[in-house]
N, C-alpha and C positions, 0 to 999 in steps of 0.2 A: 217720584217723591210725593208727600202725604201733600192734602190739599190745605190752602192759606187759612190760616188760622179765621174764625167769622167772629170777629169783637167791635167794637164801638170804635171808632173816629180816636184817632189819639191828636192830643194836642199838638203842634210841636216844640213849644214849654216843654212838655211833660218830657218827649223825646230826649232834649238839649240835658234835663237833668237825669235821666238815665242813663246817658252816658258816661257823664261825671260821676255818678252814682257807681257805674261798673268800670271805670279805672279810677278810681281810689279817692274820689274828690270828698265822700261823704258817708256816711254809714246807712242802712236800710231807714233807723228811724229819722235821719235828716232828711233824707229822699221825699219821704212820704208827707213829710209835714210839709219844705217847699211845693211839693207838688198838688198838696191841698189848698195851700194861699195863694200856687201862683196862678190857677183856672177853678172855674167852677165844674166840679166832677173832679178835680184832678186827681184826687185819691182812687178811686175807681179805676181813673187812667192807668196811674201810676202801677196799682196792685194787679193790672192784666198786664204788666211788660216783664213780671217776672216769669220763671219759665215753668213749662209743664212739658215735663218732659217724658209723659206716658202718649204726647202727639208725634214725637219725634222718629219712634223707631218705624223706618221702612222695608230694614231687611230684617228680621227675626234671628236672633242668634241661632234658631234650630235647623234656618234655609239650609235646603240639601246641598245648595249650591258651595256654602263654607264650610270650614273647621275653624271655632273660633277658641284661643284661649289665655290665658294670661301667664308670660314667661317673666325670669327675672335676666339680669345681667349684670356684668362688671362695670359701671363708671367711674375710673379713676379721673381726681378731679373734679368730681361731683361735689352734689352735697353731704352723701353719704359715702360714697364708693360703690354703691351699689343700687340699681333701677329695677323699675317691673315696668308693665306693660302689654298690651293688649295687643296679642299677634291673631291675623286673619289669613287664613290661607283657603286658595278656591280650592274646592274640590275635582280633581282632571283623574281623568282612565288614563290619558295617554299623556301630561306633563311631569316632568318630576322637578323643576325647576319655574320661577315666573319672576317676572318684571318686580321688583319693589318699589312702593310707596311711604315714606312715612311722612304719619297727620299729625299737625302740631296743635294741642290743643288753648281755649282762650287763656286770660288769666285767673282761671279758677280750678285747672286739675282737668282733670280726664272724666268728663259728665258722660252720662246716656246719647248726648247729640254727638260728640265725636266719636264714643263706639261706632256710633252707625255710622257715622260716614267712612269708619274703617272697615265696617262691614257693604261697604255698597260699593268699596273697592277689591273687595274681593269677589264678588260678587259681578264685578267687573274684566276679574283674571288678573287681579295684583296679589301679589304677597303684601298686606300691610300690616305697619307697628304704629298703634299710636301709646308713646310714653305716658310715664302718668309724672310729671313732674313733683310731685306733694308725694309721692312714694315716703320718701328721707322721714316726711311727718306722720305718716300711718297710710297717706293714701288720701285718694278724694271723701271726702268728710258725707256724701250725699247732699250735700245742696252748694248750690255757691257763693251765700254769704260768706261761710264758714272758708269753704276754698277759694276763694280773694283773699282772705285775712292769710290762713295759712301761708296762701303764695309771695305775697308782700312781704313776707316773716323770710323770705328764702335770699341769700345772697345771687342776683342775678348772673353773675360772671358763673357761678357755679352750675346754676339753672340751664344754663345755658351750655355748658360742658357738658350734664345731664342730656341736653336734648341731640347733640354733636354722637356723644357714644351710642344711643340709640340709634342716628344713620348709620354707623359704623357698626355698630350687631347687625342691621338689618341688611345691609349691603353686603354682609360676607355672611350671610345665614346658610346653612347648608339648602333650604327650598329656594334663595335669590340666584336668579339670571346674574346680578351683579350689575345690572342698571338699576339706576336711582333715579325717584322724584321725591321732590318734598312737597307738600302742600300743607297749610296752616291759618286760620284766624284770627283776628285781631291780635292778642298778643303772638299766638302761632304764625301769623300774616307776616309780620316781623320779624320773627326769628327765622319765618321759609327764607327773608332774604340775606339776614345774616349767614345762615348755616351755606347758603350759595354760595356767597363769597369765602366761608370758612372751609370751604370742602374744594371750591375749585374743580379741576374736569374729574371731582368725585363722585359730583351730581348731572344728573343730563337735563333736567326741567325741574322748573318751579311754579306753582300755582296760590302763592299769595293770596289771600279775603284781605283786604280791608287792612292790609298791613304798613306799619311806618317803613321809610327805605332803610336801606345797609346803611354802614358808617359809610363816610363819604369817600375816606382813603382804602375803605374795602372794596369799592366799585370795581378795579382794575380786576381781583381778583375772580369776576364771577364768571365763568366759562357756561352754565347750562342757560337754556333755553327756555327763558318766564312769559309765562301772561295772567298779567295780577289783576285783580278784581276791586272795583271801589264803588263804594254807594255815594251816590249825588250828593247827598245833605251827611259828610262828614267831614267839616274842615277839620278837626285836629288831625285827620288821618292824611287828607287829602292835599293839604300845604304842602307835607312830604315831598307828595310826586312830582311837582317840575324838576328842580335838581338834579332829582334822583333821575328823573326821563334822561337829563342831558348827561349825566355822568356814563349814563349806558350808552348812549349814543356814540359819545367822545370812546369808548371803550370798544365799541363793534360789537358790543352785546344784543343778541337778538332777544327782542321786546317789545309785547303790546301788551297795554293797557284798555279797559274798558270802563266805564261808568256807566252806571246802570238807572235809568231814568226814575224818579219817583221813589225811590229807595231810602232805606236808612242802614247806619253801620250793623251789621249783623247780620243782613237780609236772608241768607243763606241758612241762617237756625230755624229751623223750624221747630221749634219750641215756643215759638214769641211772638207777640203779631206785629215785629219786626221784621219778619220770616214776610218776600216779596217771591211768591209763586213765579212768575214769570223770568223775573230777575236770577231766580237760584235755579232755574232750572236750565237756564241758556247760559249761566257759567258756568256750571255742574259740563252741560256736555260741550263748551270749549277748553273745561280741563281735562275730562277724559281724552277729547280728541289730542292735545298736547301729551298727554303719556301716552295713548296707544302709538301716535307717532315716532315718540322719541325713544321709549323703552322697550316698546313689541319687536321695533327692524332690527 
């Protein structure tokens, strides 16, 4: 992965309202203005936690290693009826079939940072899909003010059907083995645990970022095999998890959790000097290790 972003000290004010910033609590220009009353520098702070995301690609779309391309498909019960989506297949002499992964992206569409990390799973030897949920509205807008708003604009019940039929294109793909993982971010982090329990022994592992837990009466139903990922300093995220710990416990779901020291939510984008080198790269390869495990045998 690219090396940690080199910025200035950020508050951790400034952090607290960029989170509420990036799920919904404010718009760009309320952000910026708190963020300038509530520290000295804040604005500066503030304006380096947006992304840049010409630091994020690690695999090049052109690596020999992939074939990278954008399909569409049927989702009934979507928003539209109908999805696109950024499929990644390794390039093998001697496979004709691989493992599938599909990346759920944050709440803003399908950016440059989830490309890549759909391309570092191939690149890995997965077939991945990662959905563009904003498809229905034109597609991700290039930036993600724009794709926040749009997403907010979406019925999430639908959204979320949306992201269910892309497991299901991608698990009966003509290149999938027909094992599944799902893995996903903040709001993707969330929906990896929902679609677990909505899919059932449809999935074999799940690799959560930073994600809220499943419904509580969905716990029973989760059959694969997770190890979710949390950064230290995110209580909205992080309340979640005891419950959620014991409901899988009570259930005989196999599951660990990590918390990654010195972190903030996001840690794993390297776009942002939220982006924790250390931290994204020791979950990076205990989630690989969970799907080569789970999908390769």
């Amino acid at each position: 992965m690219s090396q940690e972003l080199p910025t200035q000290a950020i508050d951790p004010k400034i952090y607290a309202l960029y989170d509420e910033y990036c799920h919904g609590a404010m718009d760009r220009r309320e952000f910026l203005a708190k963020a300038a009353a509530a520290v000295v520098g804040g604005m500066a702070m503030a304006q380096a936690l947006f992304p840049r995301y010409a630091n994020a690609q690690t695999i090049s779309f052109t690596d020999a290693r992939i074939k990278a391309s954008y399909v569409k498909y049927a989702s009934p019960g979507g928003s539209s009826g109908e999805m696109r989506g950024y499929l990644v297949q390794p390039v093998s002499t001697t496979a004709t079939k691989f493992p599938a992964v599909l990346v759920i992206h944050e709440n803003r569409g399908l950016n440059p940072y989830i490309e890549d990390v759909a391309r570092r799973l191939a690149a890995a030897g997965f077939l991945a899909l990662a959905p563009d949920g904003l498809y229905p509205l034109g597609g991700y807008p290039g930036n993600d003010e724009d794709g926040k708003r749009l997403q907010d604009s979406l019925v999430p019940a639908k959204l979320q059907t949306d992201m269910l039929n892309g497991a299901v294109f991608l698990k009966n793909h003509a290149l999938s083995s027909g094992k599944l993982g799902v893995t996903g971010f903040c709001w993707g982090g969330g929906m990896t645990n929902a679609l677990a329990a909505e899919l059932g022994d449809g999935v074999q592992a799940g690799a959560p970022y930073y994600g809220v837990s499943a419904p509580a009466d969905q716990v029973s139903k989760i059959k694969a095999e997770l190890v979710l990922h949390f950064a230290e300093t995110d209580p909205r995220i992080n309340v979640t998890w005891p419950p959620f710990e014991g409901a899988l416990k009570t259930q005989g779901v196999k599951a660990q959790a990590h918390f990654y020291a010195g972190t903030q939510h996001g840690f794993h984008n390297n776009s942002t000097p939220r982006f924790n080198q250390t931290a994204a790269d020791l979950s990076w390869t205990r989630t690989l290790e969970l799907f080569n495990r789970t999908l390769k045998a």
